[in-house]
MARGU-890566 format. One record per residue (C-alpha): residue number from 1; residue in one letter; z, y, x. Coordinates in pm, whole numbers. Layout:
REM MARGU-890566
k,r,Z,Y,X
NUM,A,Z,Y,X;
...
***
This chain:
REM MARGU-890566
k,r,Z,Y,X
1,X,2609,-108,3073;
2,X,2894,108,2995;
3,X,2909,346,2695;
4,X,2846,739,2802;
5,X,2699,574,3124;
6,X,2430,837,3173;
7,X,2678,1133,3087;
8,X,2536,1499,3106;
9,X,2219,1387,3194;
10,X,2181,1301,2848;
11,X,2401,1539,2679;
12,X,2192,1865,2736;
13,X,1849,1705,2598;
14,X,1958,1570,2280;
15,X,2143,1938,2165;
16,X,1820,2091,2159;
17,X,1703,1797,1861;
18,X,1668,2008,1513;
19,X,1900,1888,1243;
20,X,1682,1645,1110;
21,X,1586,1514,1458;
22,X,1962,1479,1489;
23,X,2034,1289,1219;
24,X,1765,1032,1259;
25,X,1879,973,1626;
26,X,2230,898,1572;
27,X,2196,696,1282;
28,X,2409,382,1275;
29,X,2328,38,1289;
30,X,2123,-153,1042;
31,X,1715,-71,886;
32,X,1634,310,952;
33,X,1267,472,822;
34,X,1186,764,994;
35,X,953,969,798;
36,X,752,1187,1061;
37,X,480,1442,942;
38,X,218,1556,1154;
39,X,330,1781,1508;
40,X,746,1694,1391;
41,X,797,1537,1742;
42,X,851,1197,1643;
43,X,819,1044,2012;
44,X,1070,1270,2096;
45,X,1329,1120,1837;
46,X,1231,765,1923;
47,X,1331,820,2272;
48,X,1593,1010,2200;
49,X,1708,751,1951;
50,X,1610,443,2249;
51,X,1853,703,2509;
52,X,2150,688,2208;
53,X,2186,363,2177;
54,X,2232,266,2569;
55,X,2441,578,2667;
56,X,2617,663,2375;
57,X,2632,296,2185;
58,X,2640,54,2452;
59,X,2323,-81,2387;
60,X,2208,-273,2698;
61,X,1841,-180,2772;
62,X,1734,-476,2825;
63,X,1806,-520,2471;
64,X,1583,-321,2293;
65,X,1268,-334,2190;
66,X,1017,-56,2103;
67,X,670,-141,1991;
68,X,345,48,1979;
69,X,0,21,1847;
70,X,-144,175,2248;
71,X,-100,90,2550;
72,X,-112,484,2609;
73,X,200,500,2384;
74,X,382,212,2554;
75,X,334,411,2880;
76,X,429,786,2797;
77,X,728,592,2581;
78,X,902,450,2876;
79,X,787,740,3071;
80,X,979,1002,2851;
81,X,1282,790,2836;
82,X,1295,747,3199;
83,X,1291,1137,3249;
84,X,1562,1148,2988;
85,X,1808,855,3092;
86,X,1706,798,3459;
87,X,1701,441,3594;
88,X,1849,270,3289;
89,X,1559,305,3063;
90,X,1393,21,3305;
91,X,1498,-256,3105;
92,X,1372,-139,2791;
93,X,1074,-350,2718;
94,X,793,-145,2557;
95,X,435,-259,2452;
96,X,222,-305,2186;
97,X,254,-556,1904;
98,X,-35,-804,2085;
99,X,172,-719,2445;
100,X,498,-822,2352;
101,X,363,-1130,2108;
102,X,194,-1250,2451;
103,X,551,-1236,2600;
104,X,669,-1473,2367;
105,X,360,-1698,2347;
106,X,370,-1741,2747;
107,X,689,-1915,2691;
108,X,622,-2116,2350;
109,X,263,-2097,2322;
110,X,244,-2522,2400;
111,X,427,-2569,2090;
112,X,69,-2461,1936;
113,X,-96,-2663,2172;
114,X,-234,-2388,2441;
115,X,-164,-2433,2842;
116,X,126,-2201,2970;
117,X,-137,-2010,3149;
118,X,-362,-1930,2860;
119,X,-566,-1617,2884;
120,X,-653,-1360,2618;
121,X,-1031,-1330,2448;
122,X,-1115,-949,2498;
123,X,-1397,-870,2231;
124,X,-1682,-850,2432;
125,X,-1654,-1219,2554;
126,X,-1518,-1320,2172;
127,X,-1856,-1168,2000;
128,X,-2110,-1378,2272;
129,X,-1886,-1707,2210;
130,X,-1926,-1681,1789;
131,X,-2325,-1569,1872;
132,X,-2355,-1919,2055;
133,X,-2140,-2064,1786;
134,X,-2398,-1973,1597;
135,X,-2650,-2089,1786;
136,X,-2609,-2403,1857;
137,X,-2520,-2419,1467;
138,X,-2853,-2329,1389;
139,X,-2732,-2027,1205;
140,X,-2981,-1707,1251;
141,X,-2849,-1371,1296;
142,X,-3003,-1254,961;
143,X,-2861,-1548,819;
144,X,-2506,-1491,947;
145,X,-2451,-1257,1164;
146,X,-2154,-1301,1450;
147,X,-2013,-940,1379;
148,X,-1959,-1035,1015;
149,X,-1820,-1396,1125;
150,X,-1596,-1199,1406;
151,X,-1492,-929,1108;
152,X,-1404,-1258,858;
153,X,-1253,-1401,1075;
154,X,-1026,-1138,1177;
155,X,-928,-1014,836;
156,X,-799,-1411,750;
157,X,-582,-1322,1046;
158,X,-477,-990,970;
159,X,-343,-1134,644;
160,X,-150,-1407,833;
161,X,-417,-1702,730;
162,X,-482,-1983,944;
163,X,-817,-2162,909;
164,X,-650,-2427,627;
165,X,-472,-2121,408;
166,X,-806,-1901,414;
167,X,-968,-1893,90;
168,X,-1311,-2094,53;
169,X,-1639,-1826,86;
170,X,-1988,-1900,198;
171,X,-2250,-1644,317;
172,X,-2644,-1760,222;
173,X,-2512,-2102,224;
174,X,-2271,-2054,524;
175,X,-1917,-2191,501;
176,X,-1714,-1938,639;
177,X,-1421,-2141,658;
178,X,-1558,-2436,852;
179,X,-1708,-2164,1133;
180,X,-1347,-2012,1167;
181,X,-1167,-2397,1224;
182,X,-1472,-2472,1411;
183,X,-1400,-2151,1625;
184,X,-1022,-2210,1642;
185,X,-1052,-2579,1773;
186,X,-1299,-2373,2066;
187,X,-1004,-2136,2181;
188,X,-781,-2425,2179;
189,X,-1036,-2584,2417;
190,X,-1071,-2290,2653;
191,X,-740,-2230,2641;
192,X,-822,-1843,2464;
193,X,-655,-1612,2276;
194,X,-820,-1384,2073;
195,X,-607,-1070,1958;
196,X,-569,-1223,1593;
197,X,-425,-1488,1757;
198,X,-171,-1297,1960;
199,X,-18,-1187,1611;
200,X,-123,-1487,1401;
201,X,55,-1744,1635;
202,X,344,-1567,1718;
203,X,406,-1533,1322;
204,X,330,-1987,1317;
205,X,592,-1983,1560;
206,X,856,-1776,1338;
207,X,723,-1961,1064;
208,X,749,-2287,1145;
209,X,970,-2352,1496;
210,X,1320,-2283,1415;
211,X,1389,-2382,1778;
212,X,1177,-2090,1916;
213,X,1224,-1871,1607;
214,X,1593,-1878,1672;
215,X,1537,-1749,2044;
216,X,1280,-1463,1945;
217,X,1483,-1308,1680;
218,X,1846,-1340,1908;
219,X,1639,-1167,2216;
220,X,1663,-833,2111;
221,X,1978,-614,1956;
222,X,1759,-333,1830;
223,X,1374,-304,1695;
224,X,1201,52,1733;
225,X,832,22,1586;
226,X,618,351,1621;
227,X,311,470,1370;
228,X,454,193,1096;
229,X,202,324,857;
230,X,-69,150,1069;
231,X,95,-219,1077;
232,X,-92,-469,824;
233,X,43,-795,674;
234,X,82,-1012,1010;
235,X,253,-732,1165;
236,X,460,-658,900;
237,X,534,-1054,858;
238,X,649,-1077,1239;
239,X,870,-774,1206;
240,X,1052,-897,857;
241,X,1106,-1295,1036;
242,X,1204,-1151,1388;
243,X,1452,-902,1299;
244,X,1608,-1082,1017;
245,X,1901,-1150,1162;
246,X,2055,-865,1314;
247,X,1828,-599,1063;
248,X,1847,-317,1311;
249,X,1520,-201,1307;
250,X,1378,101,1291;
251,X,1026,266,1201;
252,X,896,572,1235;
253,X,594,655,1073;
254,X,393,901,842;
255,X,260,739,548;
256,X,26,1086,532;
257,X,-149,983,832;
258,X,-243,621,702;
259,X,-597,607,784;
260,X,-650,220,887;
261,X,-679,65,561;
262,X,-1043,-68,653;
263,X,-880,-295,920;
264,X,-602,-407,752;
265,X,-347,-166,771;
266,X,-157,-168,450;
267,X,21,222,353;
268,X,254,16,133;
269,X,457,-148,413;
270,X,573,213,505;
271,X,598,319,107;
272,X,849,0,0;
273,X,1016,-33,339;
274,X,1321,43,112;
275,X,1248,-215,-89;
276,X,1179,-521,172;
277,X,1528,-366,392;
278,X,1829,-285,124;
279,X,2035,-34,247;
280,X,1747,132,470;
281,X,1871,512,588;
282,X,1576,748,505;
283,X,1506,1028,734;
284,X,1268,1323,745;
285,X,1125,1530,985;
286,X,929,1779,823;
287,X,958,2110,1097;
288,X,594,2097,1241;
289,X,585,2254,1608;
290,X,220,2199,1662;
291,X,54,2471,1396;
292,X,64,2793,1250;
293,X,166,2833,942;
294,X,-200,2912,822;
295,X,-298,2598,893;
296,X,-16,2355,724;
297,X,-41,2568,449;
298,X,-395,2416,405;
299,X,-270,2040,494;
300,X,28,2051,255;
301,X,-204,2159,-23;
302,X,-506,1904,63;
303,X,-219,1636,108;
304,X,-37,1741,-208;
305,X,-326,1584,-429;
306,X,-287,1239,-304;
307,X,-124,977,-614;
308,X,136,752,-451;
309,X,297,943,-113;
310,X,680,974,24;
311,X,795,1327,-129;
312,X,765,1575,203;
313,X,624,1867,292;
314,X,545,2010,649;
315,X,747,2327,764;
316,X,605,2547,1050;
317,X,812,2624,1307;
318,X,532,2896,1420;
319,X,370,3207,1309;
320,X,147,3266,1015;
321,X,-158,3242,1232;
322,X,-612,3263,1099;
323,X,-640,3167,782;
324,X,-873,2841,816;
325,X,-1243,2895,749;
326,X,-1498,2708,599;
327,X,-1853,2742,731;
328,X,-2098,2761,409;
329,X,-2440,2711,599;
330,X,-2749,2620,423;
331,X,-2814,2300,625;
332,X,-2717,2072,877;
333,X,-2885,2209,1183;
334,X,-2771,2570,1076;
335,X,-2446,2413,1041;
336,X,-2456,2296,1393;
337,X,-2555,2630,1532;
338,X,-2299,2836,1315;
339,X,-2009,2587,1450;
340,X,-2186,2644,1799;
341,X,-2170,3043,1759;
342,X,-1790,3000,1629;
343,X,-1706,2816,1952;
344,X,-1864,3047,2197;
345,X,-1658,3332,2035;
346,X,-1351,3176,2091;
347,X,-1408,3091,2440;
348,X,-1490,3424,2453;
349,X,-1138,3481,2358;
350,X,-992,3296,2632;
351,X,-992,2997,2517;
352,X,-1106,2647,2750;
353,X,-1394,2450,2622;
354,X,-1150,2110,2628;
355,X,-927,2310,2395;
356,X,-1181,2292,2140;
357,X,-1286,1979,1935;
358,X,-1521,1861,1643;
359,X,-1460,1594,1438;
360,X,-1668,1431,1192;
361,X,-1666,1085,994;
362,X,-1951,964,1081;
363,X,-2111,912,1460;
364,X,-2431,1005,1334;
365,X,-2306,1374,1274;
366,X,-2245,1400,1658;
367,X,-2641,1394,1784;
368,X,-2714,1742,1577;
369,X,-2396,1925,1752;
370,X,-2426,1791,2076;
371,X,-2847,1903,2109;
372,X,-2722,2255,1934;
373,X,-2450,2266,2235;
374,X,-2670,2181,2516;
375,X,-2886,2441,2383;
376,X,-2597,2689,2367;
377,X,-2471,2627,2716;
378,X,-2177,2464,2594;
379,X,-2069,2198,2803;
380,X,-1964,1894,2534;
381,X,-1854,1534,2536;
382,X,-1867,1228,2286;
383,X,-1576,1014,2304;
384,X,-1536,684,2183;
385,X,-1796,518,2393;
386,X,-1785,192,2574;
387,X,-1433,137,2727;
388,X,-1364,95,3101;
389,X,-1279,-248,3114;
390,X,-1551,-345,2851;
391,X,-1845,-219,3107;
392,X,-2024,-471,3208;
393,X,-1961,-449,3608;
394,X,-1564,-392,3546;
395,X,-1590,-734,3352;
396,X,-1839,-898,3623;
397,X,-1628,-808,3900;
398,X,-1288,-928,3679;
399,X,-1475,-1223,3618;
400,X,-1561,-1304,4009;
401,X,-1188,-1213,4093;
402,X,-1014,-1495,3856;
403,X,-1259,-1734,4012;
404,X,-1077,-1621,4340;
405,X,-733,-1643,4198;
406,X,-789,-1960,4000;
407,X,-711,-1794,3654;
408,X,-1087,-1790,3504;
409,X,-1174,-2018,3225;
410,X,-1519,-2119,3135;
411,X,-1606,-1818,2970;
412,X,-1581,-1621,3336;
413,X,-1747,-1867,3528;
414,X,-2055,-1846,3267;
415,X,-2081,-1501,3315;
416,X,-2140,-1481,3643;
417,X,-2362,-1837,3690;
418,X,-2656,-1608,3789;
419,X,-2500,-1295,3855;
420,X,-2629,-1236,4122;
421,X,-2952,-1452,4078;
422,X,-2906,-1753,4202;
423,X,-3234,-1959,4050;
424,X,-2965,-2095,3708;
425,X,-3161,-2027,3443;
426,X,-3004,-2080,3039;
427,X,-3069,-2410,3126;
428,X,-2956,-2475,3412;
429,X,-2613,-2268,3275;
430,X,-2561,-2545,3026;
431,X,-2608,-2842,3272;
432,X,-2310,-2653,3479;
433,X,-2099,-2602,3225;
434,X,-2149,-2959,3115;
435,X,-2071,-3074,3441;
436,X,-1750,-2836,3442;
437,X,-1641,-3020,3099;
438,X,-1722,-3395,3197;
439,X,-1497,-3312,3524;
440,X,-1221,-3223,3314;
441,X,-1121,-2965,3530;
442,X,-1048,-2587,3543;
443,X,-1340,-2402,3662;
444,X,-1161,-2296,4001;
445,X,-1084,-2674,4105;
446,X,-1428,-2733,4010;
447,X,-1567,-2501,4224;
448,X,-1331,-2658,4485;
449,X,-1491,-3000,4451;
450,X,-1857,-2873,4483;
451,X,-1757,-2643,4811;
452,X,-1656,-2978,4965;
453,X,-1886,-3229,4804;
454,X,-2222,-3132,4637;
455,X,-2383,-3391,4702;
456,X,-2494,-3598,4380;
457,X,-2446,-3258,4116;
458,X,-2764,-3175,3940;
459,X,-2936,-2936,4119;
460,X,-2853,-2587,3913;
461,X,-2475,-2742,4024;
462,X,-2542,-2744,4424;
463,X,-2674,-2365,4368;
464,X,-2320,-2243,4311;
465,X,-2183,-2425,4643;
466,X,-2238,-2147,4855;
467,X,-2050,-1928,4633;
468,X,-1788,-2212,4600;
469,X,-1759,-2199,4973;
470,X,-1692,-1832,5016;
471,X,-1419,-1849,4708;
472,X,-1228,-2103,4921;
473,X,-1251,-1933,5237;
474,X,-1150,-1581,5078;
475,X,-859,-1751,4923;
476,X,-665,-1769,5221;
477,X,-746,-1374,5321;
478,X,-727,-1266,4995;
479,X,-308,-1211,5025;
480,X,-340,-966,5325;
481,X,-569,-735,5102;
482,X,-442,-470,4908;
483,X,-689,-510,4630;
484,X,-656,-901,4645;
485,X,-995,-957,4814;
486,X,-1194,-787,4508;
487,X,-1388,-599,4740;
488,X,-1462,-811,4981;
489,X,-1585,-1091,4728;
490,X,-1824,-848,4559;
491,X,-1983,-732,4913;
492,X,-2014,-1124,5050;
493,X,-2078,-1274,4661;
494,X,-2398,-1069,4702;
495,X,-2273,-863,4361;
496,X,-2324,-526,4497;
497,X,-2617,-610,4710;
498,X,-2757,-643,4333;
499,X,-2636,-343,4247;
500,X,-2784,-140,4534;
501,X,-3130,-267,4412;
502,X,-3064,7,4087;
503,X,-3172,302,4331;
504,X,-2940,557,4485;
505,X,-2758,665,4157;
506,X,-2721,373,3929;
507,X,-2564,232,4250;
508,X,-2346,539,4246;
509,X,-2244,491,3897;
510,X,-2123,131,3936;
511,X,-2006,194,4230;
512,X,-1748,445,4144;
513,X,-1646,196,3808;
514,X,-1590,-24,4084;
515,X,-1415,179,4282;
516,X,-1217,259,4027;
517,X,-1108,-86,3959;
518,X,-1013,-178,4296;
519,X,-756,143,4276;
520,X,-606,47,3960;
521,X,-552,-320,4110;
522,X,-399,-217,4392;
523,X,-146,-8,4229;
524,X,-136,-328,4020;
525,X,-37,-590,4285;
526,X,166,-314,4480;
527,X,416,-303,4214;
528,X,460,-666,4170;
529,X,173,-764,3940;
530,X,36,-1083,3970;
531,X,-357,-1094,3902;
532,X,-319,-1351,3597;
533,X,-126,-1009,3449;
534,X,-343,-772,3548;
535,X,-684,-995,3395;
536,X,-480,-1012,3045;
537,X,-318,-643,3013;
538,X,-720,-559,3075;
539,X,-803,-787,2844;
540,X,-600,-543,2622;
541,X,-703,-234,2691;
542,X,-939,-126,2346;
543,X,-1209,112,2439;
544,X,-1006,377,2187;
545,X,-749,412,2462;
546,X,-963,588,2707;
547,X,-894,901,2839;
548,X,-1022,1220,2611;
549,X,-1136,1475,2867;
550,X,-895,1474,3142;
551,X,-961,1706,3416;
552,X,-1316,1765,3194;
553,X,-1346,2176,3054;
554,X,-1621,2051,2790;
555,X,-1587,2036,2410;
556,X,-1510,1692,2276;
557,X,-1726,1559,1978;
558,X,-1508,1301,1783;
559,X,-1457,1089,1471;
560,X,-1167,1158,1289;
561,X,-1013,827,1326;
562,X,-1041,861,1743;
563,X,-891,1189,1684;
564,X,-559,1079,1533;
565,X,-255,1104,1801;
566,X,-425,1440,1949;
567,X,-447,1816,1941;
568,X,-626,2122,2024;
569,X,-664,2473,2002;
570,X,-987,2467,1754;
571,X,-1120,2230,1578;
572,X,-1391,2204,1347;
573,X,-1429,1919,1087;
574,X,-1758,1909,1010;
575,X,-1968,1775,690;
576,X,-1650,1832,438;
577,X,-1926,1709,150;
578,X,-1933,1429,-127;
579,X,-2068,1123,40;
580,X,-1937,1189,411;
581,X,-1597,1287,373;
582,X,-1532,1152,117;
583,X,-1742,833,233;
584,X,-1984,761,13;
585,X,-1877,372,1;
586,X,-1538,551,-103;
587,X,-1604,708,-359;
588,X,-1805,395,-504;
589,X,-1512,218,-450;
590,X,-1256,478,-539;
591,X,-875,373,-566;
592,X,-693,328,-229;
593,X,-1009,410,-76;
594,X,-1045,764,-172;
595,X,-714,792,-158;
596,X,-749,669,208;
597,X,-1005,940,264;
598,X,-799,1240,158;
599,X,-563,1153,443;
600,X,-812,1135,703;
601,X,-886,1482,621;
602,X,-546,1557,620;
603,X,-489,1457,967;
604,X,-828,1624,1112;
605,X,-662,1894,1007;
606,X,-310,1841,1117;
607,X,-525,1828,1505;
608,X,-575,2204,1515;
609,X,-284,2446,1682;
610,X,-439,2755,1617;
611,X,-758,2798,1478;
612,X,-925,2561,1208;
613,X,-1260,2527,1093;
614,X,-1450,2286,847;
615,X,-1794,2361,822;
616,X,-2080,2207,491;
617,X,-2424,2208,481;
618,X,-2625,2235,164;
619,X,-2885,2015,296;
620,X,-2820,1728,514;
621,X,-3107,1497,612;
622,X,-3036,1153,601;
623,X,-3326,933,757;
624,X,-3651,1056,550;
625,X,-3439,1144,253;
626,X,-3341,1519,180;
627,X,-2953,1496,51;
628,X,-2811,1801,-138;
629,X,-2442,1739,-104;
630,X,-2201,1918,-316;
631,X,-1869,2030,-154;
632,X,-1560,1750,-88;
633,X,-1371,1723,-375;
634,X,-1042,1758,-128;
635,X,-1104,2169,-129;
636,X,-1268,2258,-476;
637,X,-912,2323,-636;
638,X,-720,2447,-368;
639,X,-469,2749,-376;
640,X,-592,3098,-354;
641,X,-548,3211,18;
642,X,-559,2862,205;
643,X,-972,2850,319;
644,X,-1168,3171,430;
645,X,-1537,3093,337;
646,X,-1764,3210,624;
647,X,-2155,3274,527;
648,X,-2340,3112,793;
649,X,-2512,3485,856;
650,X,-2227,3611,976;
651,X,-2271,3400,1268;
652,X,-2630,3359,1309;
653,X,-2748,3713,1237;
654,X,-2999,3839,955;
655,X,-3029,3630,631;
656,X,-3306,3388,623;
657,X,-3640,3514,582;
658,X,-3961,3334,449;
659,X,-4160,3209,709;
660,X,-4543,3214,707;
661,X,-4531,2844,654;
662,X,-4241,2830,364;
663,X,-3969,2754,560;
664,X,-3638,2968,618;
665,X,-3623,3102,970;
666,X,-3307,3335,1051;
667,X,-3201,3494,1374;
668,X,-2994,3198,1613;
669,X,-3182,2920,1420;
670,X,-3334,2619,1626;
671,X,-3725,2594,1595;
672,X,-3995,2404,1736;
673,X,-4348,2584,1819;
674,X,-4602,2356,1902;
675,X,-4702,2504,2235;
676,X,-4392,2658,2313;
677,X,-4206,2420,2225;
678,X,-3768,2417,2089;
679,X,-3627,2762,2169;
680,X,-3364,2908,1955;
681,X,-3473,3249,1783;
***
C-alpha cells in the first residue's frame, strides 16, 4: 500500500496525541517499550502507532501483528484502528497470544503430530478428562486432586516445559510427571489442544523446526504486544524466537499494574526488556486522563513504596477533585452498611448505580455487601461468574452442533451420550466410546456407520442410531439455515424437550442462553465463519471476558484482579487490612509476593474517576474465628493530605450504644430479632 495512503483521514487524529503519545507513535524501526501508567491512553498510541506505520511508513497491514491477552482487546483494537484508517486496517491481524499461536499451529501443527483439524480443550472439558485420568488411575480426589494436577500441569507449561524437561515431584506418592506425559499422549489421541499447548507448541516449533520457524518469524514486518507486564516465560520465549530477525517489536505495558504473578506472569520481562532487546527506545506516558488529581496523588504515593519499579510517576490531566476516604468502621457488617450509606449518597448526587463499583480481594468479601445492598435497595451485581460459553447448555448445544458439522471429537460426543436420556448409563458410555475407538474413526463417521448399519453394535450403541439418523438427514438442510441447523437439531434431538421439563422459567433461562447462541452464530457464518472457527474461538472465550454490566444500572461487586482494564465513577476497595490485602499467604511469603500485592492496590485504585473509597473493619469474622485486623501496611505511612478517614458514625448515625444483651447496636446497623426477624435499625 502506498505511503500517506490514508492522507487527512489520518492527519487530524494523530495531532491531538500529547508529546509523549507523539513520540512513542512515530518511533522508528527496531525494539520500542512503551511505558503506560494507569488512564495514559495507551490503546490509543498502539493504534495510533499500528495507523503510522501503514500510512505514513509503508507498512502493509497485512504485515503487522498486534497481540493481546482478550479477546475484548483484540476486538475494540481493530475496531479503533478501523475508525482511524478506514478500510486498510483489515489486514492487520489482531488476537490474543493463544489466537494467533492457533494460526500457526493449523498450518504446522502435524509436525508435532496433531491432525490439521485439531480442536482446542476449553477448561471445563480439560478438568473432567484429568478427573477420569484420575480415575481410571485409581487416584482419589483427596489423594490428588485434578485441579492441582490441571494447575501443575499448567505451570510446567507456562515455563515452556514439556513433560521430559519438567522437574521430577510426587504428591502422597503421586508422580506428577508421569500424569502430565500420560495426559499429553491423551490430547495427542483426541487430537486436543489445551491452552498451554497453544503457547507451549508453538514455542517446540520455533525451537526446534527451522523449516517452520523460518516462515513464522518472516510473516510479519512489525510485532505490537499490549499489557507486556502480564506475559510469563512461554510468552516471552515465543516473542524473543519469532521476532528475532527483523527486532521490530514493540510493547506497551505498565510494570505498576503487574498483578498476575500467581499464574505465571513474570514483572521482570517488562523491567529488563532493555536488557533482552539492545538498543530498545524507552517511552513514557505518564499524563493520566482518567482521575482527578486527588486520587493519583494517593496511587503515586501507595505505588512509590514498591522496591524494584520503572522510575514514573502519573500526571493528572484533571482537576484536584475529593480527597479519597477511608471508612474506619468497627466491623465487617458495619463496614458493609457504611459503604452502602456512601453509595446511596452519591447516587443521590446524580450519579448511576453502574458507575459505582466495589472491589475486594477476596470473593468471600462480596456475600456481606451484596445482603447489606439488597437491604438498602441498591440494585448490585457480582461479576466473574460462570462464562457464557462455559454454561452447561451453550456447551451441550456446541457439542450437538460439531456432531452436525463433523468437527466433534470424542470428548463432544461423550457429553451428550445421554443428553437427552437415552437409557446409556456410565456404562453403557464406555462400551460406546470403546466401540468409537476400535472403529478407528472420528465420531461423526461413526455416527454415519450406525445411522446406516446398527445391526450387530452392543446395545447402548443401537440407542444412538436414531440420533445418528437425524444428524445425517439435517446435514443436507443444515446449509440453507442461517444458524447452521443449531436450532433445528436441538428441537428434533429432543434437547429442549428436556429442557422444557425445568418448569416455565428454568426453560426461560436456557432458553434465552440459547437464543443467544444461535444469534452470535449467525452473525458468525454470515460473515464467512466456518463452524470449525466458531467451536475453537468459543473454546477461547475465558469466563473473565464477559460483559461487566452492559445496559445493567446496578452496582458491580468485583475482585480486584477482574477489575483491572476498567473504570468508574466510585469505587470502594474494601477490607484494606493485614491478611486480605495484603493476602495473608503474602505476607507469609513476602518478597515478590507482597510486592505483587501493593500493585493490586495500586490499580483498584487507579479504577476510580472521581470519587475513591477504601473502607476497614476492626473485626472481621472469618468462619467461627473473630479476626482483629490491623490496617494494610500500604497506607500506615502515607503523606499528610492523601486519605480522609471517615468514622463509620458519620454515616450510620449515633455512636454505638450498649445493648441490653452486650452487644453494640447503632442507628443503620443490621440486626436480627427473633420474632421480627433482620430489619435494619
Amino acid at each position: 500500500m502506498a505511503r500517506g495512503g490514508f492522507g487527512s483521514r489520518f492527519d487530524g487524529p494523530i495531532v491531538r496525541l500529547n508529546p509523549e503519545q507523539l513520540r512513542a507513535v512515530t518511533a522508528g524501526d527496531g525494539p520500542q517499550l512503551i511505558l503506560a501508567g494507569a488512564g495514559s491512553g495507551k490503546t490509543r498510541t498502539i493504534v495510533h502507532r499500528i495507523g503510522h506505520l501503514i500510512a505514513e511508513r509503508g507498512v502493509a497491514p497485512h504485515r503487522i501483528l498486534a497481540v493481546t491477552f482478550t479477546n475484548k482487546s483484540a476486538r475494540e483494537l481493530s475496531q479503533r484502528l478501523e475508525g482511524l484508517i478506514g478500510d486498510g486496517a483489515g489486514g492487520v491481524v489482531a488476537g490474543t497470544f493463544h489466537a494467533v499461536s492457533l494460526r500457526f499451529l493449523r498450518r504446522f501443527g502435524e509436525l508435532l503430530g496433531y491432525g490439521r483439524d485439531a480442536r482446542v480443550l476449553d477448561g471445563a472439558d480439560r478438568q473432567q478428562l484429568l478427573t477420569r485420568m484420575l480415575r481410571a488411575g485409581g487416584i482419589p480426589p483427596d489423594r490428588l486432586h485434578p485441579s492441582f494436577l490441571g494447575w501443575w500441569i499448567d505451570q510446567c507449561k507456562n515455563r515452556g516445559e514439556v513433560w521430559a524437561e519438567a522437574r521430577p515431584e510426587q504428591v502422597n506418592g503421586v508422580d506428577l510427571r508421569a500424569l502430565y506425559r500420560a495426559y499429553q499422549e491423551e490430547l495427542i489421541r483426541i487430537d486436543r489442544m489445551d491452552f498451554g499447548d497453544l503457547l507451549l507448541n508453538c514455542v517446540l516449533l520455533l525451537r526446534h523446526h527451522e523449516q517452520a520457524a523460518a516462515w513464522m518469524r518472516a510473516r510479519f514486518d512489525h510485532v505490537l504486544v499490549d499489557e507486556y507486564q502480564d506475559t510469563n516465560p512461554v510468552q516471552h520465549e515465543w516473542l524473543l524466537r519469532l521476532c528475532r530477525d527483523h527486532r521490530n517489536l514493540t510493547v506497551v505495558g505498565d510494570d505498576d499494574q503487574s498483578i498476575y504473578g500467581w499464574r505465571g506472569a513474570d514483572v521482570g520481562h517488562i523491567l529488563s526488556f532493555a536488557r533482552h532487546w539492545p538498543g530498545a527506545g524507552v517511552h513514557r506516558l505518564e499524563r493520566n486522563y482518567r482521575s482527578t488529581a486527588a486520587v493519583l496523588a494517593l496511587a503515586n504515593a501507595v505505588i512509590a513504596g514498591s522496591a524494584e519499579r520503572h522510575e514514573k510517576r502519573l500526571r493528572p490531566v484533571r482537576g484536584a477533585g475529593v480527597t479519597p476516604q477511608l471508612l474506619d468502621c468497627s466491623g465487617d457488617r458495619e463496614e458493609a452498611a457504611a459503604v452502602a450509606a456512601m453509595l446511596r449518597r452519591r447516587r443521590a448526587e446524580g450519579v448511576a448505580w453502574s458507575e459505582m463499583a466495589v472491589l475486594y480481594r477476596v470473593h468471600r468479601q462480596a456475600q456481606l455487601f451484596e445482603r447489606a445492598f439488597r437491604m438498602a435497595g441498591i440494585p448490585c451485581r457480582i461479576v466473574g461468574g460462570v462464562g457464557f460459553f462455559e454454561r452447561k447448555e451453550v456447551k451441550d448445544a456446541l457439542a450437538y452442533w460439531a456432531l452436525l458439522h463433523r468437527c466433534a471429537d470424542s470428548l463432544q460426543l461423550r457429553r451428550i451420550l445421554n443428553t437427552p436420556r437415552r437409557g446409556i448409563g456410565e456404562k453403557g458410555g464406555a462400551v460406546v466410546l470403546e466401540a468409537l475407538r476400535a472403529s478407528g474413526l472420528r465420531p461423526a463417521e461413526w455416527l454415519d456407520l450406525l445411522a446406516d448399519r446398527p445391526e450387530g453394535l452392543p446395545a447402548p450403541c443401537r440407542r444412538l442410531a436414531p440420533l445418528a439418523a437425524l444428524l445425517v438427514r439435517l446435514r443436507t438442510q443444515a446449509e440453507g439455515m442461517k444458524d447452521g441447523g443449531l436450532w433445528a437439531l436441538l428441537e428434533e434431538s429432543g434437547y429442549l424437550a428436556s429442557l422444557r421439563a425445568l418448569g416455565e422459567v428454568e426453560y426461560g433461562t436456557r432458553e434465552e442462553l440459547l437464543r443467544s447462541l444461535s444469534a452470535a452464530v449467525v452473525d458468525a457464518l454470515g460473515a464467512g465463519m466456518d463452524p470449525a472457527a466458531f467451536l475453537d474461538d468459543a473454546a477461547l472465550m475465558q469466563s473473565g471476558e464477559e460483559p461487566v454490566g452492559e445496559g445493567e444500572d446496578a452496582v458491580s461487586l468485583m475482585s480486584l484482579h477482574r477489575a483491572k482494564g476498567l473504570e468508574f465513577d466510585t469505587v470502594c476497595i474494601a477490607g484494606v487490612e493485614e491478611g486480605l490485602l495484603p493476602h495473608q499467604r503474602a505476607v507469609d511469603e513476602g518478597g515478590a509476593a507482597l510486592e505483587e500485592e501493593r500493585r493490586l492496590l495500586y490499580v483498584g485504585i487507579t479504577r476510580a474517576k472521581n470519587r475513591l473509597l477504601l473502607s476497614r473493619a476492626r473485626r472481621r469474622r472469618l468462619f467461627r474465628d473473630e479476626l482483629h485486623p490491623r490496617l494494610s501496611r500500604f497506607l500506615t505511612a502515607l503523606p499528610e493530605g492523601r486519605l480522609q478517614r471517615v468514622p463509620e458514625e458519620e454515616l450510620l448515625g449515633a455512636p454505638a450504644v450498649e445493648g441490653a444483651a452486650g452487644s453494640p447496636i447503632g442507628v443503620g446497623m443490621q440486626v436480627r430479632h427473633p420474632s421480627f426477624g433482620e430489619g435494619v435499625v
